[in-house]
ZAMARGU-4260 file (C-alpha; in steps of 0.2 Angstrom, whole numbers, plus 5000, padded with zeros to 4 digits):
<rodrens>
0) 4517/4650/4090 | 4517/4630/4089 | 4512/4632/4109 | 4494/4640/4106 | 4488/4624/4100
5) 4490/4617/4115 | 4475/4631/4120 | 4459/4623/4113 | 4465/4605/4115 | 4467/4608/4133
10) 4449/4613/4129 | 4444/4600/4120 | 4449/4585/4135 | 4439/4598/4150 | 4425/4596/4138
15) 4428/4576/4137 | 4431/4574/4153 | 4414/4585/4156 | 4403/4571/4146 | 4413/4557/4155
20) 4406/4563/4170 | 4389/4567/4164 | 4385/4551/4156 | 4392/4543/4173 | 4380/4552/4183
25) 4365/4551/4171 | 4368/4532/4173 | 4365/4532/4191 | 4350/4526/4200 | 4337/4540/4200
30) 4326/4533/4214 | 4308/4529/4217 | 4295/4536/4206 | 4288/4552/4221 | 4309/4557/4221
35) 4309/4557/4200 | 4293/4568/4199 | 4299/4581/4212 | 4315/4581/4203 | 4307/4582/4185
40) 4297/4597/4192 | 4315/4606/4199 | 4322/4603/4181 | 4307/4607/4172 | 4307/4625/4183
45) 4326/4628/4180 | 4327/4625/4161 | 4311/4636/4158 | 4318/4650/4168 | 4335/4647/4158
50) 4325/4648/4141 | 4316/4664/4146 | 4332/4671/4154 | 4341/4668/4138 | 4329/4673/4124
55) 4329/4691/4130 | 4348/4690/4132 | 4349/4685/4115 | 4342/4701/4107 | 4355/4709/4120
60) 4368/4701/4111 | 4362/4704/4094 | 4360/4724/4098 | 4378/4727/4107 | 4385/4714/4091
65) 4380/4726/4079 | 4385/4744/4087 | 4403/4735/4092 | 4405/4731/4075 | 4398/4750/4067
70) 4409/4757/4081 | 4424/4748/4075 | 4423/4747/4057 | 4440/4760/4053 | 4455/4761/4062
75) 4473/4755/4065 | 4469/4742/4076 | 4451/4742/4076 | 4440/4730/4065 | 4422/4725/4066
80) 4428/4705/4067 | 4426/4710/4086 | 4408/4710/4085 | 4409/4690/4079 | 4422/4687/4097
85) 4408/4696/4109 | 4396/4684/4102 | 4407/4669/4106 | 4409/4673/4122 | 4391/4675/4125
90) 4387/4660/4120 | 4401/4650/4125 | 4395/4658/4143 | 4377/4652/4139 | 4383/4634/4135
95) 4391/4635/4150 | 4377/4638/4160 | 4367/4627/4152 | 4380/4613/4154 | 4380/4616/4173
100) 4362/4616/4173 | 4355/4602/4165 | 4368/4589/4172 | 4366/4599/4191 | 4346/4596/4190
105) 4350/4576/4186 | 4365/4573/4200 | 4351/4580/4213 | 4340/4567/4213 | 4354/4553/4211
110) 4363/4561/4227 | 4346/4557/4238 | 4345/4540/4231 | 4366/4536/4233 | 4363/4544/4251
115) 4353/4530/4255 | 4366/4518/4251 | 4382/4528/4258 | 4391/4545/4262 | 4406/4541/4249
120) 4394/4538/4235 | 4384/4553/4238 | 4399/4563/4239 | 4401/4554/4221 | 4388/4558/4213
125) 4386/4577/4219 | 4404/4581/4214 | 4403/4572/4198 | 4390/4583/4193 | 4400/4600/4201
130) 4413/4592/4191 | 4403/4593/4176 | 4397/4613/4179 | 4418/4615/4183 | 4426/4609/4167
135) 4411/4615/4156 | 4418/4633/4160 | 4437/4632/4157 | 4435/4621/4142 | 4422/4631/4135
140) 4433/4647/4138 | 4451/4640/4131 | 4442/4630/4117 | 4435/4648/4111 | 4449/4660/4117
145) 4465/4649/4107 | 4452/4645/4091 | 4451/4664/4089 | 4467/4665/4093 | 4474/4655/4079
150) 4460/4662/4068 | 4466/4679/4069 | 4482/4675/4070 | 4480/4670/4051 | 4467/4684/4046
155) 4477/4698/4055 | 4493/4690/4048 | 4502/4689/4065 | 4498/4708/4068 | 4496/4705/4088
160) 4489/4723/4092 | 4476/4722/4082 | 4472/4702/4087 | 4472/4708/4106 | 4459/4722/4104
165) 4447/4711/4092 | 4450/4697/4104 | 4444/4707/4121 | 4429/4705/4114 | 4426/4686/4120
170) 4430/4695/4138 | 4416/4708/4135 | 4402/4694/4130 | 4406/4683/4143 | 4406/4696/4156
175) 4389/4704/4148 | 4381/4688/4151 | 4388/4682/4167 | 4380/4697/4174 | 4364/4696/4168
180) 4364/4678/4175 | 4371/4682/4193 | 4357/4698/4195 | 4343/4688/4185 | 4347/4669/4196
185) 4351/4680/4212 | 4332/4688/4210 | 4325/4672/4206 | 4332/4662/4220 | 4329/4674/4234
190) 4311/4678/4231 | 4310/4661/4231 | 4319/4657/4248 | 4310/4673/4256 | 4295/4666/4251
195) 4298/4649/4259 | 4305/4654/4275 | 4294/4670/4281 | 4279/4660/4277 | 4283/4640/4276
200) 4293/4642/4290 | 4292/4656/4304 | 4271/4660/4301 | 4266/4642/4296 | 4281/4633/4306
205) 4283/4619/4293 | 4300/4611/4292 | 4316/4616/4279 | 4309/4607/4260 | 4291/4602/4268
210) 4280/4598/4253 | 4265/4607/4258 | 4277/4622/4256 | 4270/4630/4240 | 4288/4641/4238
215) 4298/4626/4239 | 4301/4618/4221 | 4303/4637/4218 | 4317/4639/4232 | 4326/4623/4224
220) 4324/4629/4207 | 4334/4644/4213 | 4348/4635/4220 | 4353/4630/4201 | 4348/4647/4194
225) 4359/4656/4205 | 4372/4644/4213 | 4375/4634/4194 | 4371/4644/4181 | 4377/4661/4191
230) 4392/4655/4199 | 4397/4647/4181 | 4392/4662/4171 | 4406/4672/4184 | 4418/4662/4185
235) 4418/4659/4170 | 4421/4674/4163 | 4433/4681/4179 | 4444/4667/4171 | 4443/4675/4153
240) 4446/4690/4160 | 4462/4686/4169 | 4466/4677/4153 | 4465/4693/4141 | 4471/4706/4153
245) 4488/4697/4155 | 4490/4694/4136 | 4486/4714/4135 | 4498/4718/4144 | 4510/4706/4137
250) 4512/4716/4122 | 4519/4728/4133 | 4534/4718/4132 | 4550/4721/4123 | 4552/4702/4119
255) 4533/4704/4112 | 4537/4720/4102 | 4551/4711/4095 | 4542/4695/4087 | 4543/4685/4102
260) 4525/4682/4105 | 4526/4670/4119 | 4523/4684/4134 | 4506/4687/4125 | 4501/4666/4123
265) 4512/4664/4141 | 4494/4667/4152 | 4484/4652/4141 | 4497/4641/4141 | 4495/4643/4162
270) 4476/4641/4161 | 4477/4624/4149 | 4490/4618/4162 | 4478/4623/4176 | 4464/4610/4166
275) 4477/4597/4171 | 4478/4599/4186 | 4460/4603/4191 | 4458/4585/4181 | 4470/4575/4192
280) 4465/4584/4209 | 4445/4576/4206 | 4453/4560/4209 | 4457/4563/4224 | 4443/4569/4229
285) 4436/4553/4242 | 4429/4550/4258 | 4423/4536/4271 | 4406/4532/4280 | 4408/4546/4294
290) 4419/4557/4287 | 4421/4574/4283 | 4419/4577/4264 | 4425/4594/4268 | 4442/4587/4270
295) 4441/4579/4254 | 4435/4593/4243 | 4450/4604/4250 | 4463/4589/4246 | 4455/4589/4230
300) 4457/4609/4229 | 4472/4613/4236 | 4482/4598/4228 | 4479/4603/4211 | 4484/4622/4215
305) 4500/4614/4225 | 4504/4605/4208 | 4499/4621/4197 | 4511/4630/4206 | 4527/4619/4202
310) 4520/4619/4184 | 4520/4636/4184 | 4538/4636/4184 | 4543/4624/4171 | 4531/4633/4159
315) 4538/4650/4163 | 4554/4643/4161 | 4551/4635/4143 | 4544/4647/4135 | 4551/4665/4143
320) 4566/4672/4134 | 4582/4663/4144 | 4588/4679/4147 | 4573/4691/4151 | 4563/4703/4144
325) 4562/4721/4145 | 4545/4732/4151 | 4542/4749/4154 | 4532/4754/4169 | 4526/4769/4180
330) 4546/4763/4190 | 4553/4764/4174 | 4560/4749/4162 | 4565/4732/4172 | 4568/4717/4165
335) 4558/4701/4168 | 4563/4683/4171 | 4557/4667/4170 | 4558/4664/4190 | 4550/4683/4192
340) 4534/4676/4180 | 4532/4658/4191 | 4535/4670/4206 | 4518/4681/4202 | 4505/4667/4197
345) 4511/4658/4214 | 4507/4674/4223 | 4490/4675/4215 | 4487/4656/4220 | 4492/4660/4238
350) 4481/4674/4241 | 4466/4664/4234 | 4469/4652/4246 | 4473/4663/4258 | 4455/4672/4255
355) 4445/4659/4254 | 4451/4650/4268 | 4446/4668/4278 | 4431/4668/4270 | 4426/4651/4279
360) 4431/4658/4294 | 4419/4671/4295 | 4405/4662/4289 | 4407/4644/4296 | 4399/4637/4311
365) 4406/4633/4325 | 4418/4648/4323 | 4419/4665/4334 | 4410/4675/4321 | 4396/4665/4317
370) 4393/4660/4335 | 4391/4679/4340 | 4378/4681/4328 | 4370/4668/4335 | 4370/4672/4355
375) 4363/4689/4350 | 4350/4681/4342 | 4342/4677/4360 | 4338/4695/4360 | 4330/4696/4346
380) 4331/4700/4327 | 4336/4719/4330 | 4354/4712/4340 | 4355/4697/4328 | 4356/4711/4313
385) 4368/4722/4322 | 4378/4708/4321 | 4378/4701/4308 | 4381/4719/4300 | 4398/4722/4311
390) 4405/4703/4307 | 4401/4709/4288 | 4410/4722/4290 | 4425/4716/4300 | 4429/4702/4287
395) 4432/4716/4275 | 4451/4719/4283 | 4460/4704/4280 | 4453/4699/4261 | 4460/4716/4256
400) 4475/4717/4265 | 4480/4701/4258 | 4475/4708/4239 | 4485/4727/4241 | 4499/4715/4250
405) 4497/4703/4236 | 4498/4718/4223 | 4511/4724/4226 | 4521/4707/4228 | 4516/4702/4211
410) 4522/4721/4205 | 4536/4719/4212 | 4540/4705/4204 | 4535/4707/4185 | 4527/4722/4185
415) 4508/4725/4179 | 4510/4711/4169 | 4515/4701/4186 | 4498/4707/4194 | 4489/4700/4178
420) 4498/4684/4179 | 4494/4683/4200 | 4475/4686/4193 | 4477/4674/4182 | 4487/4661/4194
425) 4474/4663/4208 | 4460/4658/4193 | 4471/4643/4183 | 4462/4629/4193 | 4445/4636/4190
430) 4439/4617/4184 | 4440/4611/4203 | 4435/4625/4212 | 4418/4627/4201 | 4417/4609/4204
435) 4418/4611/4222 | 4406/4627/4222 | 4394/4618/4211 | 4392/4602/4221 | 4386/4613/4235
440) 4367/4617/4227 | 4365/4598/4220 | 4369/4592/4239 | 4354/4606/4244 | 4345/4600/4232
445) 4347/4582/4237 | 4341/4586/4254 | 4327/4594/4247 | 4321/4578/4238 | 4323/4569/4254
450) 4311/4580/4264 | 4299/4580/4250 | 4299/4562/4246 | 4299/4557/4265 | 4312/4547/4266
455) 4321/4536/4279 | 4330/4551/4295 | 4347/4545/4289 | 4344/4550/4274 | 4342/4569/4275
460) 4359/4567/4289 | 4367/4560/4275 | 4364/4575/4264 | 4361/4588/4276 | 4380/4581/4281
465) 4385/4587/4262 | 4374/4602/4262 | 4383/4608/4279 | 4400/4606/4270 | 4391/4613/4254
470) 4388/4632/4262 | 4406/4630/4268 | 4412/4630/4251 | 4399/4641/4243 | 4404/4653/4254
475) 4424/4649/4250 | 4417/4651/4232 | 4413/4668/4233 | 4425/4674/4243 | 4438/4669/4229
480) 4427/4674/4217 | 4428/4692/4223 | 4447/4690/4226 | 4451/4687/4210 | 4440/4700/4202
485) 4448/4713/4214 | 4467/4707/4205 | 4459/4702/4188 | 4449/4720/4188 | 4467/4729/4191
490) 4474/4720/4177 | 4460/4725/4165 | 4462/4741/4172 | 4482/4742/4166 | 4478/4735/4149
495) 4464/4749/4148 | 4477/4763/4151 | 4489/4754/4139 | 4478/4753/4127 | 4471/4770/4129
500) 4489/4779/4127 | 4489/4782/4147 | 4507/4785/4156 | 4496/4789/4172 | 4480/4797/4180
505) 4480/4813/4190 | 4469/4813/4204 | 4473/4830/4206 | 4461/4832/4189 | 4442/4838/4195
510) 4437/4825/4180 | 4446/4811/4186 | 4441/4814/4203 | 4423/4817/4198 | 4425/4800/4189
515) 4432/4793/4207 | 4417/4797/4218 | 4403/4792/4204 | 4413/4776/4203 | 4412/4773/4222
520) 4392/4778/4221 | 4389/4763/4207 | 4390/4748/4216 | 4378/4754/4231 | 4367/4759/4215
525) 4368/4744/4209 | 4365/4735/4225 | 4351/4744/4229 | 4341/4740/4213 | 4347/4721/4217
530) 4340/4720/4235 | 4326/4732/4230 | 4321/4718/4217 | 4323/4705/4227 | 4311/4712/4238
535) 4297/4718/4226 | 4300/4701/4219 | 4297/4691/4236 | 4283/4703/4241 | 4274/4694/4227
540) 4280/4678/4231 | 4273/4680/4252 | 4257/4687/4245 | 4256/4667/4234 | 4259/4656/4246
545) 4251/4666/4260 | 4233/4664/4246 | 4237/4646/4245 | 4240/4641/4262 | 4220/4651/4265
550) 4212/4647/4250 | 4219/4626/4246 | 4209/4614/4258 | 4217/4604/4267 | 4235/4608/4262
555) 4242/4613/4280 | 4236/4597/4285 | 4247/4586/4271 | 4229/4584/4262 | 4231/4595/4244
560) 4243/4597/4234 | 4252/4615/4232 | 4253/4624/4215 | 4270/4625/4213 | 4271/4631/4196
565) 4263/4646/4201 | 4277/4649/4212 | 4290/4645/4199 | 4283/4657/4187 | 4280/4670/4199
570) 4299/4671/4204 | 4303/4668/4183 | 4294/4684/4179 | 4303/4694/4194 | 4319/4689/4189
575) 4319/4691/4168 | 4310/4709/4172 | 4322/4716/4184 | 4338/4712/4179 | 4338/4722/4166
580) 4342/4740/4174 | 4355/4734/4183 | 4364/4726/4170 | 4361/4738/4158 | 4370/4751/4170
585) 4387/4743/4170 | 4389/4744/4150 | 4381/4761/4150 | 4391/4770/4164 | 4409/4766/4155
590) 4404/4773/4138 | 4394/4787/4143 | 4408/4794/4154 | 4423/4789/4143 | 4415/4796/4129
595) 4409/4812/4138 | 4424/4816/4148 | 4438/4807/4140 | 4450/4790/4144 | 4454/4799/4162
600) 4438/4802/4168 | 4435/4784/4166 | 4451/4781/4173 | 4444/4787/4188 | 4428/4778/4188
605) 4436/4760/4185 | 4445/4764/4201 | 4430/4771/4210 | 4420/4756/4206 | 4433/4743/4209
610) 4439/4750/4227 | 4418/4752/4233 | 4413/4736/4223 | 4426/4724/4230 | 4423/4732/4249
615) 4406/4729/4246 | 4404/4711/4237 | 4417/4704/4252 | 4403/4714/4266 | 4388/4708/4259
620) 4393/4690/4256 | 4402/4687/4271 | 4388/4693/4282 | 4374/4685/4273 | 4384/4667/4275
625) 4387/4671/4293 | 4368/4675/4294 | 4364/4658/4285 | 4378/4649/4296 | 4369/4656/4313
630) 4353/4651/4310 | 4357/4632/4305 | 4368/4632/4323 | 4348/4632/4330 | 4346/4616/4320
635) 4349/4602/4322 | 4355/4599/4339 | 4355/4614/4346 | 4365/4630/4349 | 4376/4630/4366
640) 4375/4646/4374 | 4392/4653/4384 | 4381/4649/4399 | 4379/4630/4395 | 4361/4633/4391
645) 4354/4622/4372 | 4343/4632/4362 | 4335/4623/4349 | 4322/4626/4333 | 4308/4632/4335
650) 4313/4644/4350 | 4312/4663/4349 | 4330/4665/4345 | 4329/4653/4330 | 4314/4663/4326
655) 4326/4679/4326 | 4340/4670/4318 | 4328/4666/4303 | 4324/4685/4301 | 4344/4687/4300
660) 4346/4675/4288 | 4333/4682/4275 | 4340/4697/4277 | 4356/4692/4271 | 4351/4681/4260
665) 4350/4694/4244 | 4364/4701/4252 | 4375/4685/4249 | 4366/4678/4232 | 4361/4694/4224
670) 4369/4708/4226 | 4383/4705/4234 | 4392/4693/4222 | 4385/4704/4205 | 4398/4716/4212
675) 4409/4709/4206 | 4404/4705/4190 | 4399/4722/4190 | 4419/4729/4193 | 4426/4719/4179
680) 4412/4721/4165 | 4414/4738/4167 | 4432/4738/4165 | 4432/4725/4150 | 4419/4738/4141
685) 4433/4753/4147 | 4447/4741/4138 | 4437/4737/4121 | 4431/4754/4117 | 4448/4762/4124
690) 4456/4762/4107 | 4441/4771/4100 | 4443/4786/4116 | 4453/4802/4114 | 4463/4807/4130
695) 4449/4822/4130 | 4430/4819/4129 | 4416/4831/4123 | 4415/4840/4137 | 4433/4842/4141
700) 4441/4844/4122
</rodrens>
């Protein structure tokens, strides 16, 4: 037990470490006065649509609170404390987010100013403040998740089922939230860019962040909202997730049954190890005038999970049982062992490498796939779609080859409980990767302000040179993202079915088949109310800056000012108003059906939705990078066609390529990476309310 403390201190120095790097960056020269204003206006935007955003989400919070703790207050292992973890979740997720935020919308403006001085010290700034966003999640989740523990560890008096199912909880308000954020900053951020690009762009043919674009501030605005305060909000809770899945199924251990708790504490003894290491691989994070930061955001990144996985193995040997510990499983009872345990989380690192680094493939240029989008392109937008659709589709294979073989490697090894650990080992350096996915929007940004505040052509290189690397690792970022919810959704899934009393699910049962096929229908659903959004949304945006562009004087020609604001608030009100359905759907659809039809029906549709959600979420971000990817190889310097031919901006087939590229863009920041938000909310809500489901439902008593 004397191990668990270890869990919030580990907390407690990411959070340090966090303000280290926030005072640092806030320190940092912020430009002339044109770059501060323009930057002031992007902050001002992002924070108002976080306070809108979160002053409906807090009456969300306040109503699901209260039936959680009236659904829970009798039972053996039920209690209504779980009400108080589903509100610490949600608003350690909220913190989060805000963290990310308010430090990303500052690191912005100091990139441009440090890109005037170096690369390296641009590299600097923008990582510090990822950096910031990064440890702001995993502290916030280990500080909360071990102070609870230890808390109900004393009011529970040590009775660990009953600490495990209050505890899930923390999982269900995170996830609550980091859905709402990922549908509410995908909505804002699209209409926003569809706005810009369709309008600024291909009818007015203004350049990428020109300031006589009325939909810019808006467009930069969205890359926080969506690429910070999203991107935290789901990492952040897929790492909570991973956490309590493991510990849940933990308990299934004989070690665990017998008093030996350390199977259960095992999973955030790895995560506050994973702090470390994420710690020490920012160090190494560095760069020369000329070089590629690329290189040294993957030293950082893969050097941490190198040291995570030898650390893995002297944790597991520490604290397992020297001699083993028995579980029962669908293959019968086996017994564990320290080496089995290290074994599993090093699988789960090595697929989420392995997946991310397929994920750039696809969608980096330079590279076969995105090159074919872009020689279509010189046919048209039609052939540039159809390509784009068939690379999406082809990267789907080996992603999920790699997850079924990295399932049933990790099963192999310990179990269920070894797929929860892999789940957990492909997350235990969540503080770099965020960092590395959160420096990608500030270097946007930073090339934004450039544009905007006209300065010197090196400049923009300078950060168009980080923004390039930037959409590499945004891209990497979701592609690991989905991974890990794919395993940390399977996890969720076991813990559901032990906690529900289930020894197996029958897909021979019409209920649990009817549960299979309304689970594989969710996530085009929720997709479709997504990209439907996000079009109704951007329609009103077109219609803006479409009226200012005929109605301002003189602002085509560089001689008025935009109205900005008016953009901002238009893409605000789009995003608050339509997130709600969506989100609203994944808590819904668990409890309707569980309660309805009984534990296996929703057996059925967890599988359903994870199976369709995670084929989907890989699809749709994949193709929408590629998308993004072939339309910057028209930039720039050109794209060289196989016949030696350069085609350039402004041409017909960078016109095409820009119709691609808004197409996919709600595809790659909206729906696409809710999904899979979408597959493990709904299975955290299928694990908290499991000990309240009988095997048999109303319908099927």
């Amino acid at each position: 037990m004397q191990y668990v403390y270890a869990v919030p201190i580990a907390g407690l120095l990411a959070l340090a470490f966090a303000y280290m790097k926030a005072s640092w960056v806030g320190k940092q020269d912020a430009g002339n006065e044109t770059m501060k204003e323009i930057a002031a206006r992007i902050q001002e935007g992002a924070m108002a649509f976080l306070r809108k955003e979160y002053s409906v989400l807090a009456g969300f919070v306040v109503i699901v609170a209260i039936l959680l703790a009236a659904a829970n207050m009798s039972g053996e292992h039920q209690s209504p404390i779980i009400a108080l973890s589903f509100v610490c979740g949600a608003v350690a997720s909220g913190l989060a987010g805000f963290f990310g935020m308010r430090i990303a919308t500052k690191a912005n403006v100091r990139t441009t100013q440090a890109a005037t001085r170096s690369l390296p010290e641009a590299l600097a700034v923008a990582f510090s403040g990822g950096t910031v966003m990064g440890m702001s999640v995993v502290g916030l989740a280990l500080l909360g998740l071990g102070s609870l523990f230890l808390v109900y560890n004393g009011v529970f008096d040590g009775n660990m089922a009953k600490i495990l199912n209050v505890i899930t909880g923390f999982s269900m308000g995170a996830s609550s939230i980091a859905l709402f954020a990922r549908v509410g900053g995908g909505i804002y951020t699209k209409a926003a860019d569809v706005g810009a690009d369709l309008v600024g762009k291909v009818e007015a043919g203004l350049p990428e962040d020109d300031p006589r674009n009325p939909a810019v501030i808006a467009d930069n605005v969205g890359d926080n909202v969506g690429d910070v305060a999203g991107m935290g909000a789901d990492l952040f809770e897929s790492y909570v997730g991973a956490i309590i899945g493991a510990m849940v199924l933990g308990y299934g251990f004989e070690a665990a049954q017998g008093g030996d708790i350390n199977p259960i504490i095992l999973p955030m003894i790895i995560a506050a190890a994973g702090i470390i290491c994420s710690i020490l691989g920012t160090f190494v994070v560095r760069t020369k005038e000329g070089g590629n930061p690329q290189h040294a955001l993957d030293t950082g990144a893969f050097g941490a999970a190198g040291v995570m996985a030898i650390l893995t193995f002297v944790l597991a040997r520490i604290m397992w049982p020297a001699d083993g510990t028995v579980v029962a499983g669908v293959e019968g009872a086996r017994t564990v062992t320290w080496l089995h345990v290290g074994g599993a989380t090093v699988i789960g690192l090595a697929v989420g490498v392995a997946v991310g680094l397929i994920t750039s493939y696809y969608c980096s240029m330079g590279k076969k796939p995105v090159n074919s989008i872009a020689e279509q392109s010189i046919t048209g937008a039609a052939t540039n779609i159809i390509a784009g659709l068939g690379v999406g589709m082809q990267s789907t294979a080996l992603p999920i080859l790699l997850i079924a073989i990295g399932v049933v490697a990790a099963n192999a090894m310990a179990g269920l409980y070894g797929v929860g650990i892999a789940a957990l080992g492909m997350l235990s350096t969540t503080g770099i990767q965020l960092a590395v996915d959160a420096y990608g929007p500030i270097a946007d940004n930073a090339g934004g302000i450039a544009e905007m505040s006209e300065q010197e052509p090196y400049v923009r290189e300078r950060t168009d040179t980080l923004d390039a690397v930037g959409n590499t690792t945004a891209a990497i970022g979701k592609g690991f993202a989905i991974g890990s919810a794919a395993m940390t959704a399977l996890a969720l899934f076991a813990a559901f079915m032990q906690q529900a009393g289930l020894s197996k699910i029958d897909l021979s049962n019409p209920l649990v088949m009817s549960g299979l096929f309304v689970g594989g229908m969710l996530p085009f659903l929720f997709s479709s109310m997504a990209m439907a959004a996000v079009g109704e949304a951007a329609m009103d945006m077109i219609t803006e800056v479409r009226r200012q562009f005929r109605e301002i004087e003189g602002l085509l020609e560089g001689k008025a000012r935009p109205d900005t604001a008016r953009c901002v608030e238009i893409s605000t009100g789009a995003a608050i108003k339509r997130m709600v359905v969506p989100g609203a759907m994944a808590i819904i659809s668990p409890v309707t059906i569980g309660f309805l039809f009984g534990s296996e029906a929703l057996g059925g549709l967890l599988a359903g939705v994870t199976v369709a959600g995670v084929l989907m979420a890989i699809f749709m971000s994949n193709a929408g990078g590629a998308w993004d990817n072939a339309k910057k190889s028209f930039e720039g310097e050109g794209f060289r066609m196989p016949d030696g031919s350069l085609v350039k901006k402004g041409t017909e087939a960078h016109a095409a390529a820009v119709v691609g590229d808004t197409v996919g863009d709600p595809f790659k920041d909206t729906a696409g990476p809710s999904l899979n938000i979408l597959v493990k909310l709904m299975s955290v809500v299928a694990l908290v309310i499991a000990p309240l489901l009988s095997m048999h439902g109303l319908f099927n008593i």
